[in-house]
DONU-346613 format. One record per residue: residue in one letter; x, y negated, z negated of N, C-alpha, C in turn. Coordinates in Angstrom, 2 decimals, decimal comma. Atoms other than C-alpha are relative to their C-alpha. Layout:
 res      nX      nY      nZ     caX     caY     caZ      cX      cY      cZ
   A       X       Y       Z       X       Y       Z       X       Y       Z
...
END
This chain:
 res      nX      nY      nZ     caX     caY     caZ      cX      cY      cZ
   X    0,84    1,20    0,00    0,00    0,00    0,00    0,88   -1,25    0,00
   X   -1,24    1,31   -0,22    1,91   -3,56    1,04   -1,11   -1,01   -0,63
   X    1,24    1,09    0,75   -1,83   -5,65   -0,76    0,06    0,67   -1,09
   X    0,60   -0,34    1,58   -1,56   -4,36   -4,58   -0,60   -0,98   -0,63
   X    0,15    0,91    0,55   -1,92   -7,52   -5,71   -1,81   -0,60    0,57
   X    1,33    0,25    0,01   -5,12   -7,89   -3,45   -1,25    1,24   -0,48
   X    0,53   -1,53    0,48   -6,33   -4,46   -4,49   -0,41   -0,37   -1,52
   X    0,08    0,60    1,23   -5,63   -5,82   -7,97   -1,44   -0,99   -0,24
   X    1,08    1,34    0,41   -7,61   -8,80   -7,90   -1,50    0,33    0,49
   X    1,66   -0,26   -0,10  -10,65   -7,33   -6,36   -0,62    0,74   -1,00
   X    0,52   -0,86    0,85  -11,00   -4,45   -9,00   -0,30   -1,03   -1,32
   X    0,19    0,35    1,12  -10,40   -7,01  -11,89   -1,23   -0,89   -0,14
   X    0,76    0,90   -0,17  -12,82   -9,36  -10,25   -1,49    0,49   -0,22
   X    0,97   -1,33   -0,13  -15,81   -6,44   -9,87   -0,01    0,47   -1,03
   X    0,36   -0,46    1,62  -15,13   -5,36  -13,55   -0,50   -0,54   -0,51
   X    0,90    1,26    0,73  -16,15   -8,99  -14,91   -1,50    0,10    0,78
   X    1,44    0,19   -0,91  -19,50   -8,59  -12,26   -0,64    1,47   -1,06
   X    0,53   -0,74    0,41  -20,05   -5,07  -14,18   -0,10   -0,45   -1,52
   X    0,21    0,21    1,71  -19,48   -6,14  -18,06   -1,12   -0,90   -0,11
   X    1,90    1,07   -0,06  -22,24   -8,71  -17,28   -0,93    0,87    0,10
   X    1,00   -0,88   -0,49  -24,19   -6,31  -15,85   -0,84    1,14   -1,24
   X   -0,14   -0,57    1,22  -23,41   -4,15  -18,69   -0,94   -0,87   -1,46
   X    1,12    0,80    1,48  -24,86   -6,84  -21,58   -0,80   -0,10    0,05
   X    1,47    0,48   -0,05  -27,96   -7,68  -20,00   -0,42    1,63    0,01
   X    0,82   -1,99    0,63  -28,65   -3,47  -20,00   -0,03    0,00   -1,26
   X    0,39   -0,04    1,21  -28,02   -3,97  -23,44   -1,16   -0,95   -0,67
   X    1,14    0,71    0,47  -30,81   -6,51  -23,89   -1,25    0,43    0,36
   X    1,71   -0,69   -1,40  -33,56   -4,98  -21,39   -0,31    1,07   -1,02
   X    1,21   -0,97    0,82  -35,99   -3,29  -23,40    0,09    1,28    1,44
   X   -0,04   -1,20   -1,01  -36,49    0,24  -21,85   -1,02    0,24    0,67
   X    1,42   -0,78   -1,08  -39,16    1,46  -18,96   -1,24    0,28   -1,21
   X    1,57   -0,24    0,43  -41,66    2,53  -22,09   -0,17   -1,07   -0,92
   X   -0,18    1,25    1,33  -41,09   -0,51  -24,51   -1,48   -0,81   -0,03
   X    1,66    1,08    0,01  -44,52   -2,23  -25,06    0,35   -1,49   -0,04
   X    0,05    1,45   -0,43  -42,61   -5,46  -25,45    0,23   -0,50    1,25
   X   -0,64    0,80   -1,58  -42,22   -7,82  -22,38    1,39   -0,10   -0,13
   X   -1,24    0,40   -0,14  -39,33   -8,25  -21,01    0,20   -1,67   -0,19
   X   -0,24    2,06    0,97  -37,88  -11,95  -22,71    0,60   -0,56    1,35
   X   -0,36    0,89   -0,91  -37,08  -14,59  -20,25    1,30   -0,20    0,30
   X   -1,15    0,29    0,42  -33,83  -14,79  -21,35    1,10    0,88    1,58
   X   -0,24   -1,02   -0,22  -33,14  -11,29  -19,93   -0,36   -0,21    1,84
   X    0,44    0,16   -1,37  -35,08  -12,12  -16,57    1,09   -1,02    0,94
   X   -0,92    1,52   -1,02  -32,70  -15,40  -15,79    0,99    0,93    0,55
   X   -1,31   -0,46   -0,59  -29,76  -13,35  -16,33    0,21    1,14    1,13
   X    0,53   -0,61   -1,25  -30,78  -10,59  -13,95    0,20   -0,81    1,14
   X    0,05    0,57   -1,48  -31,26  -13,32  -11,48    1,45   -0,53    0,42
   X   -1,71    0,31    0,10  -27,85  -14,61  -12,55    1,02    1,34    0,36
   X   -0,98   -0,98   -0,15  -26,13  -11,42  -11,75   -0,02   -0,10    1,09
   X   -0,37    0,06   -1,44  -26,88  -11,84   -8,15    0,96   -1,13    0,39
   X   -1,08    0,80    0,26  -24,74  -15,18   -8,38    1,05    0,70   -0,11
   X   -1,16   -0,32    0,80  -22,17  -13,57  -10,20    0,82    1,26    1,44
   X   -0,24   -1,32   -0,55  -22,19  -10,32   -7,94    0,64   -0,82    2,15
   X   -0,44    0,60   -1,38  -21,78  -12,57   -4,24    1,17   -0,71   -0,32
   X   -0,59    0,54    0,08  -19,65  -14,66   -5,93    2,05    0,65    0,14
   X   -1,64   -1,93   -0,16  -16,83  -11,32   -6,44    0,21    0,25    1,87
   X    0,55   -0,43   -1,17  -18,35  -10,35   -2,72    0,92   -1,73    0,68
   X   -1,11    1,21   -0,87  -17,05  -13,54   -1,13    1,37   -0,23   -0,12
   X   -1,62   -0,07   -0,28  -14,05  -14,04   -2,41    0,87    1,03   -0,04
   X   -0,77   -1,51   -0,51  -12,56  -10,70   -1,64   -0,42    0,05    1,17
   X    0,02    0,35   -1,71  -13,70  -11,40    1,79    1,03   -1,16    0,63
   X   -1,39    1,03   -0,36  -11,72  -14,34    1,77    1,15    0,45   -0,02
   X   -1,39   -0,55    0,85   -8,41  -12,86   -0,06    0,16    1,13    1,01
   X   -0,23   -0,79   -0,50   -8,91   -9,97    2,31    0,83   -0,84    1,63
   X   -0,43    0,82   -1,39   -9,02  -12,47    5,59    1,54   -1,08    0,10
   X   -0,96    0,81    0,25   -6,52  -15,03    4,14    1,43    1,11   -0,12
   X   -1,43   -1,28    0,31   -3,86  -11,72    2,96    0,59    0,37    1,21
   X    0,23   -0,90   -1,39   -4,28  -10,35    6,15    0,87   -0,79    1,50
   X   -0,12    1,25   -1,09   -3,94  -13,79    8,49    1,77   -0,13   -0,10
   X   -1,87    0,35    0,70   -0,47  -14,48    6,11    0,95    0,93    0,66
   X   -0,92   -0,84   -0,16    0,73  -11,21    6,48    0,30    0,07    2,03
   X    0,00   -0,27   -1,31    0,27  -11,15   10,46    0,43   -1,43    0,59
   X   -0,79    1,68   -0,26    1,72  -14,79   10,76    1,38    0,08   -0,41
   X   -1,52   -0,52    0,56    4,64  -13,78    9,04    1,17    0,48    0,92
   X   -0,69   -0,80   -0,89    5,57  -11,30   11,85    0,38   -0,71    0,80
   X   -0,16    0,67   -1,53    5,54  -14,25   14,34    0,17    0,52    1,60
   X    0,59   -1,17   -1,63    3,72  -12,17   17,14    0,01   -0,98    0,83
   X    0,26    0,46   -1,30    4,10  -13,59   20,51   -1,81    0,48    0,32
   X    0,92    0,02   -0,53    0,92  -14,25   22,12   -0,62    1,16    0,83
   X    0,23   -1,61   -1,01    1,66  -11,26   24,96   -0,47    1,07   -0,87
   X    0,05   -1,29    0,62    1,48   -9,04   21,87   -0,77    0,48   -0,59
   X    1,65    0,04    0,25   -1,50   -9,52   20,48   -0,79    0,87    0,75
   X    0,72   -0,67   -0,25   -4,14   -7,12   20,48   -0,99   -1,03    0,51
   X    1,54    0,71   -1,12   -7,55   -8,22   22,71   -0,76   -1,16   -1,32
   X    0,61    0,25    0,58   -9,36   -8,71   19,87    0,26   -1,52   -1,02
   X   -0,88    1,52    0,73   -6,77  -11,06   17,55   -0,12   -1,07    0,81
   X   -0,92    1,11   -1,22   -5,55  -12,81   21,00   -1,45   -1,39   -0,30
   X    0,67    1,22   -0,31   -8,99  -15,01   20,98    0,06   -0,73   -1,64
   X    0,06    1,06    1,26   -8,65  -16,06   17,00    1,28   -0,85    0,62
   X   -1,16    0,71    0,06   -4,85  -17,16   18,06    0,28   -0,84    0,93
   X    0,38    1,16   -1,32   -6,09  -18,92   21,01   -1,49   -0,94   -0,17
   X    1,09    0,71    0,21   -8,90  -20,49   19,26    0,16   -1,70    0,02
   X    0,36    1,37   -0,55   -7,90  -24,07   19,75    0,49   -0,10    1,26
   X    0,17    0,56   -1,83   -7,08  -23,59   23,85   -1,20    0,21    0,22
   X    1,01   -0,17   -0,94  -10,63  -22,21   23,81   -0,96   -1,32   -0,69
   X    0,61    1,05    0,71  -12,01  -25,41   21,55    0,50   -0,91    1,40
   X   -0,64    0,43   -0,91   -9,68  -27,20   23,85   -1,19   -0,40    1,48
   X    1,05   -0,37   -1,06  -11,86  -25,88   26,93   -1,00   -0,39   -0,10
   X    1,81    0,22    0,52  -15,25  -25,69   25,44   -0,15   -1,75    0,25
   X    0,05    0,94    0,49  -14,70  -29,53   24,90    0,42   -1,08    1,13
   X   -0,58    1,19   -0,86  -13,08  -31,04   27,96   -1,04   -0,19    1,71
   X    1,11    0,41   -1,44  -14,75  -32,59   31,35   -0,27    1,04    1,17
   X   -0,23   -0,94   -1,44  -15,88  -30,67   34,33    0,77   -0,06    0,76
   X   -0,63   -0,55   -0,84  -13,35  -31,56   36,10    1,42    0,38   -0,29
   X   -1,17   -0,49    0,33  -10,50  -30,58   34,24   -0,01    1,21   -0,59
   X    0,49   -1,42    0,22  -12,31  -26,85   33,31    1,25    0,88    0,59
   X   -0,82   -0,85   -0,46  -10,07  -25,56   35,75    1,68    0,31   -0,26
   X   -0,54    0,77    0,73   -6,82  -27,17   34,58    0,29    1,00   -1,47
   X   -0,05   -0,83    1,66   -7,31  -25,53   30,85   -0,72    1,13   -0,33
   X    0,40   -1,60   -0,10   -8,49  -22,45   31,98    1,22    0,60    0,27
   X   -1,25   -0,57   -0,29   -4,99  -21,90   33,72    1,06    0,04   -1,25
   X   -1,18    0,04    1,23   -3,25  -22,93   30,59   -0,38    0,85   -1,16
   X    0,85   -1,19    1,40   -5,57  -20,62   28,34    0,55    1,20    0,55
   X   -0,87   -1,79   -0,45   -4,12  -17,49   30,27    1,01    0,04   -0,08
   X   -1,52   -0,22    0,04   -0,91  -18,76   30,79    0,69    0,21   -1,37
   X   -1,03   -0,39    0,96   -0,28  -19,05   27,19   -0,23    1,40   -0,97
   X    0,56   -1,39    0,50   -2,61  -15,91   26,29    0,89    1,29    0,59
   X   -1,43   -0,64   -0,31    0,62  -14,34   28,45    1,43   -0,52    0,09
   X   -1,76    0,68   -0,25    3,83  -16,40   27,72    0,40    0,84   -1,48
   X   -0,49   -0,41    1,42    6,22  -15,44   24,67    0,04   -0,76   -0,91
   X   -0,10    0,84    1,20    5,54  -18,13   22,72   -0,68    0,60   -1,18
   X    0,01   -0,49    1,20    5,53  -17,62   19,24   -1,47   -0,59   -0,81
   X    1,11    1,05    0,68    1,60  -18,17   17,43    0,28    0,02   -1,05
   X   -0,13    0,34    1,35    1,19  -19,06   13,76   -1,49   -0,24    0,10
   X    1,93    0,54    0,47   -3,23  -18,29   13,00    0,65   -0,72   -1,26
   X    0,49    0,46    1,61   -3,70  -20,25    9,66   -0,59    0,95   -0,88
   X    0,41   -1,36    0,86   -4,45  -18,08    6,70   -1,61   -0,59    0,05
   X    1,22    0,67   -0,32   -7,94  -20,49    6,86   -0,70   -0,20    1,24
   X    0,99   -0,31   -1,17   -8,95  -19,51   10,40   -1,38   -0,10   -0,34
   X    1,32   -1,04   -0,10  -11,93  -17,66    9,40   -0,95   -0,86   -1,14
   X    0,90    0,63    0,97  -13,05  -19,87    6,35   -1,34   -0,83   -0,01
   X    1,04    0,73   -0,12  -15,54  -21,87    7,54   -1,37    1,53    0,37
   X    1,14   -1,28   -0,25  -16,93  -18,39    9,52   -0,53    0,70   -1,55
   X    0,59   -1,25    1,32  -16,85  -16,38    6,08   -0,87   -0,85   -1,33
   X    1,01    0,53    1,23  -19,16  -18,98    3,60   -1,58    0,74    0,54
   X    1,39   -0,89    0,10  -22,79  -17,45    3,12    0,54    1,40    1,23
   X    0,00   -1,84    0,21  -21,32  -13,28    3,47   -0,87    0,53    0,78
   X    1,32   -0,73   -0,71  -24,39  -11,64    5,58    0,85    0,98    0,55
   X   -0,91   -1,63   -0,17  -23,49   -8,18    6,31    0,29   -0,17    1,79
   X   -0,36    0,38   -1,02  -23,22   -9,31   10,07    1,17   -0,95   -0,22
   X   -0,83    0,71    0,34  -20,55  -11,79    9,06    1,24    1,33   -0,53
   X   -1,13   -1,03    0,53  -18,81   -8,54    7,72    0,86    0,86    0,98
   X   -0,44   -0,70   -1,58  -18,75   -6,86   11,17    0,39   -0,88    0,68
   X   -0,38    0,38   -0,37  -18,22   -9,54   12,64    1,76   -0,83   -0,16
   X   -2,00    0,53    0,72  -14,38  -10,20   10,59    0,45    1,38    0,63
   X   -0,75   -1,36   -0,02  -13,89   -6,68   11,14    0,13    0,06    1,77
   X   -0,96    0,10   -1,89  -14,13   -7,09   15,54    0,78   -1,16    0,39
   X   -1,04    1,19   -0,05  -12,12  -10,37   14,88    1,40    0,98    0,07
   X   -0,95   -0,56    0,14   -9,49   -8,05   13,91    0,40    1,56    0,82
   X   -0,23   -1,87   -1,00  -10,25   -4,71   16,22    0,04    0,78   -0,59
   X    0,83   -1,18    0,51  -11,61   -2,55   13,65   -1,42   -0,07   -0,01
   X    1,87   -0,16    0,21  -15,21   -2,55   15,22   -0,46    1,68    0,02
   X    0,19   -1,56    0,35  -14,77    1,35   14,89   -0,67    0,48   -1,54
   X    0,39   -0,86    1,15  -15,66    1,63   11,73   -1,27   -1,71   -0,73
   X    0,70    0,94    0,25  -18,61   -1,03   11,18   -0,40    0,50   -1,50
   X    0,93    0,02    1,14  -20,37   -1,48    7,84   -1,45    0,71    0,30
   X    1,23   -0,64   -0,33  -23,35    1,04    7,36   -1,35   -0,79   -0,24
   X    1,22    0,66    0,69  -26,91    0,27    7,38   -0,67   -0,24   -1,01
   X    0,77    0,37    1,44  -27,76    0,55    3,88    1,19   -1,09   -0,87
   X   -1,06    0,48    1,09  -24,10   -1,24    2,77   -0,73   -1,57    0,93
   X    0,69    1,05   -0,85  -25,53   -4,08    5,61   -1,35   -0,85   -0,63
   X    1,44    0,72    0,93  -29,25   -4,46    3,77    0,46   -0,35   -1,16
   X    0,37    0,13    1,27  -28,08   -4,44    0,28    1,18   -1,22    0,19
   X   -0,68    1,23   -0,06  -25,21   -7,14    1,24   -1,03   -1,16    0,49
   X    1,01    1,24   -0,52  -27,99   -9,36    3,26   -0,89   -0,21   -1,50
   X    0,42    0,11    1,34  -29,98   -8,85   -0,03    0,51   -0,86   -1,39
   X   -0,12    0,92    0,74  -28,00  -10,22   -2,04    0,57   -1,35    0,06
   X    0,07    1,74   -0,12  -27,14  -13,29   -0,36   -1,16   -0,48    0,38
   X    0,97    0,43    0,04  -30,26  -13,84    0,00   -1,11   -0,24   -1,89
   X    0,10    0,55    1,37  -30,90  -13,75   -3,73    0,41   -0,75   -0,37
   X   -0,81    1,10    0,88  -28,23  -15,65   -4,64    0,19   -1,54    0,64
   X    0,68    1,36   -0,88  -29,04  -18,64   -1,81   -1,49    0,20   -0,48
   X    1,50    0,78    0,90  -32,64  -18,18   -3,64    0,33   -1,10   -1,32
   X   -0,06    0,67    1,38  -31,23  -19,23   -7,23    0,70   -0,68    0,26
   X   -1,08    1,10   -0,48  -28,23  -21,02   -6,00   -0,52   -1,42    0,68
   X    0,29    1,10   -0,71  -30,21  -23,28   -3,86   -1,56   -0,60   -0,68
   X    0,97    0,42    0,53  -33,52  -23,55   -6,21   -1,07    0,23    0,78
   X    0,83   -0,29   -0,46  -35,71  -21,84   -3,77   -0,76    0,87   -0,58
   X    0,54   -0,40    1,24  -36,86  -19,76   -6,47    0,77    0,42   -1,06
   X   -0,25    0,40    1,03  -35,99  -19,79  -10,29    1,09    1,79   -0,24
   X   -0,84   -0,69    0,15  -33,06  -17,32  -11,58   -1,56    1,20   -0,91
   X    0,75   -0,84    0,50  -36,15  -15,56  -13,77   -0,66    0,31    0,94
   X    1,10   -0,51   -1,12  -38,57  -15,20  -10,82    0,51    1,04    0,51
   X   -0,82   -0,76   -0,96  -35,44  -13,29   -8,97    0,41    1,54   -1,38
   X   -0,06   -1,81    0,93  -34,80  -10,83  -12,06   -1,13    0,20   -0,53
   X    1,08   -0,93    0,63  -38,23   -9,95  -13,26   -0,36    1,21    1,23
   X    0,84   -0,84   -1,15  -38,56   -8,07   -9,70    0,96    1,06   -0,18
   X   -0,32   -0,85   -0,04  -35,89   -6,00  -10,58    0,72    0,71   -1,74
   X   -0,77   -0,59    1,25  -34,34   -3,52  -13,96    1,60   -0,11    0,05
   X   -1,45   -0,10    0,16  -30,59   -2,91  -14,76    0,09    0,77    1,01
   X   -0,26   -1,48   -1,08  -30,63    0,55  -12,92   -0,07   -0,76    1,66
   X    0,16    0,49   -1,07  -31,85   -1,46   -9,85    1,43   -0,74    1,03
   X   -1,23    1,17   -0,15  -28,84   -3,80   -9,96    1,47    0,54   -0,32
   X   -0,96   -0,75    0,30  -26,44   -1,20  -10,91    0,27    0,50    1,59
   X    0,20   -0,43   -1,22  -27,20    0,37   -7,55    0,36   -1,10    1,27
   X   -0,09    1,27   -0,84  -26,65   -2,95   -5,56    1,46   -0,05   -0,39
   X   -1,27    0,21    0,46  -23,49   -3,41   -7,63    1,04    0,97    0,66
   X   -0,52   -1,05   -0,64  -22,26    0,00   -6,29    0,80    0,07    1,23
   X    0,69   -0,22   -1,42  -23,20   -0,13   -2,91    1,58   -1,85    0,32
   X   -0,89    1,07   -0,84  -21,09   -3,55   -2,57    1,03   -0,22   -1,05
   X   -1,52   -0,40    1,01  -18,06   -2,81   -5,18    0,77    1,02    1,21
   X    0,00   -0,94   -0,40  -17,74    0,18   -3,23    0,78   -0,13    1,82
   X   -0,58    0,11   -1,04  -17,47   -1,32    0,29    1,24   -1,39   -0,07
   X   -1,66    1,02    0,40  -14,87   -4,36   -0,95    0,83    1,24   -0,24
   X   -1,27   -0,93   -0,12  -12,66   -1,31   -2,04    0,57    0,36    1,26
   X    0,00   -0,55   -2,05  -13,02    0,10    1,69    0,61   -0,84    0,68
   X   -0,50    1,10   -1,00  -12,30   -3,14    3,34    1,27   -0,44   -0,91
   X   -2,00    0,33    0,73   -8,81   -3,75    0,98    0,41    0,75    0,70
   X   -0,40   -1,07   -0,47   -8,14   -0,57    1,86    0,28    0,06    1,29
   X   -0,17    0,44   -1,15   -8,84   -0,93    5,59    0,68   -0,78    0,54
   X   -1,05    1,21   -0,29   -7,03   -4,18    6,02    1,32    0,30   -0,42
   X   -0,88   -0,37    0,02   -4,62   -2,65    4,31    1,08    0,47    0,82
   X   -0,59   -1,12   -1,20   -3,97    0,17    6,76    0,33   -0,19    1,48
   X    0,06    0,63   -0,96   -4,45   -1,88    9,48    1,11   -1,29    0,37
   X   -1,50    0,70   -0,09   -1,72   -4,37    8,98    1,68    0,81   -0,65
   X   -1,06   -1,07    0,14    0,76   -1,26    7,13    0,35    0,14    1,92
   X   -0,63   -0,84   -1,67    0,66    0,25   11,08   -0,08   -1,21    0,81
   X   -0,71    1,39   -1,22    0,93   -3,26   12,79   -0,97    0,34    0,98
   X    0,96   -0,10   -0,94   -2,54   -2,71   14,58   -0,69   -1,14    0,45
   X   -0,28    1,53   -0,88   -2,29   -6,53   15,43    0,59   -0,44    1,43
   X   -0,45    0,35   -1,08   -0,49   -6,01   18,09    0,28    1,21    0,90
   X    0,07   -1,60   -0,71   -0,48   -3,05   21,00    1,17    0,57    0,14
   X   -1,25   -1,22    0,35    0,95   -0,03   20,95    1,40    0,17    0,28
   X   -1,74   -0,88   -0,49    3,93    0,52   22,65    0,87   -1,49   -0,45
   X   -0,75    0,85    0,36    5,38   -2,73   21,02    0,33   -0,51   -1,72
   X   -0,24   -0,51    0,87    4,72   -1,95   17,77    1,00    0,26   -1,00
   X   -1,00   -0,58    0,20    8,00   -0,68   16,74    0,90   -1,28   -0,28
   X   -1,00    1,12   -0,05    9,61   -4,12   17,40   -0,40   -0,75   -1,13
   X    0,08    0,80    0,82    7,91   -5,57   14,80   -0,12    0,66   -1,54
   X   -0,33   -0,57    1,48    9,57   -4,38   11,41   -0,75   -0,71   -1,07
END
């Protein structure tokens, strides 16, 4: 593993999301309890979805930012670049483009290939992707992962709903579209344990992945590989 340190920081980050998780089970009256559940108990519920995106994002970041560093480091020529990277590291010739007159389209189209094949040396920013990765949506997850040319192994459909889920909880309470109690009386501990799982579970995966994926230098194609120690 060449990310311990991001490996590190996601597990320690995901333990503080469970010891929360953990106290308010100790307050929640049980499934046969005749008392109501106390208000108290309902906020924080709603507060755990906060707490739980809040882990969920920034280990998306730390993954994208680790990742960007470590593959900037290598100072990959442009030629060497995989398909997929080549358009983040050419993202301001294609701003460039997008942005200039009709009649100079043609003009900074030639210079978008030429340097998408010269040997000049790029440098992404570890903050490429930052603006893409605020509000998480499990499409936002696949979509980091064919930024980088692991669309082989997409996020499943149930790790997909229960991530849209909970940014959509936590843009309910976060943004005051409905009240942190409204958002936990709809659900128990067990409920939220299961959510917790389900997206603890795939942050490990994606360290892991990014990991493995910059260990074998799958930034840049194969048969050149080798050159970059």
């Amino acid at each position: 593993m060449i990310f311990p340190e991001l490996k590190a920081g996601c597990r320690e980050r995901f333990l503080e999301v469970s010891t929360f998780l953990g106290f308010i089970s100790n307050l929640e009256p049980s499934p046969e309890a005749i008392e109501p559940t106390s208000i108290e108990v309902k906020v924080l519920r709603g507060l755990f979805y906060v707490h739980l995106y809040s882990a969920m994002e920034r280990t998306i970041n730390d993954i994208s930012e680790t990742s960007l560093n470590y593959v900037s480091g290598k100072e990959i020529k442009f030629v060497d670049y995989t398909s997929p990277l080549l358009a983040l590291a050419l993202q301001d010739q294609i701003r460039s483009l997008r942005n200039c007159s009709a009649t100079k389209v043609l003009q900074k189209s030639i210079d978008l290939f030429s340097i998408a094949n010269s040997q000049e040396v790029s440098i992404i920013s570890n903050t490429s992707l930052a603006t893409a990765l605020q509000n998480t949506w499990g499409a936002t997850i696949n979509e980091l992962l064919q930024v980088f040319g692991i669309s082989s192994q997409p996020i499943s459909g149930r790790e997909r709903s229960t991530i849209d889920e909970v940014v959509d909880k936590r843009n309910a309470v976060a943004h005051g579209r409905d009240s942190a109690a409204a958002v936990g009386e709809r659900f128990r501990c067990s409920d939220l344990r299961m959510r917790y799982d389900v997206v603890y579970d795939l942050m490990a995966r994606l360290v892991d992945m990014f990991d493995e994926y910059c260990s074998n230098k799958e930034f840049v194609t194969t048969e050149i590989r080798s050159t970059y120690a």
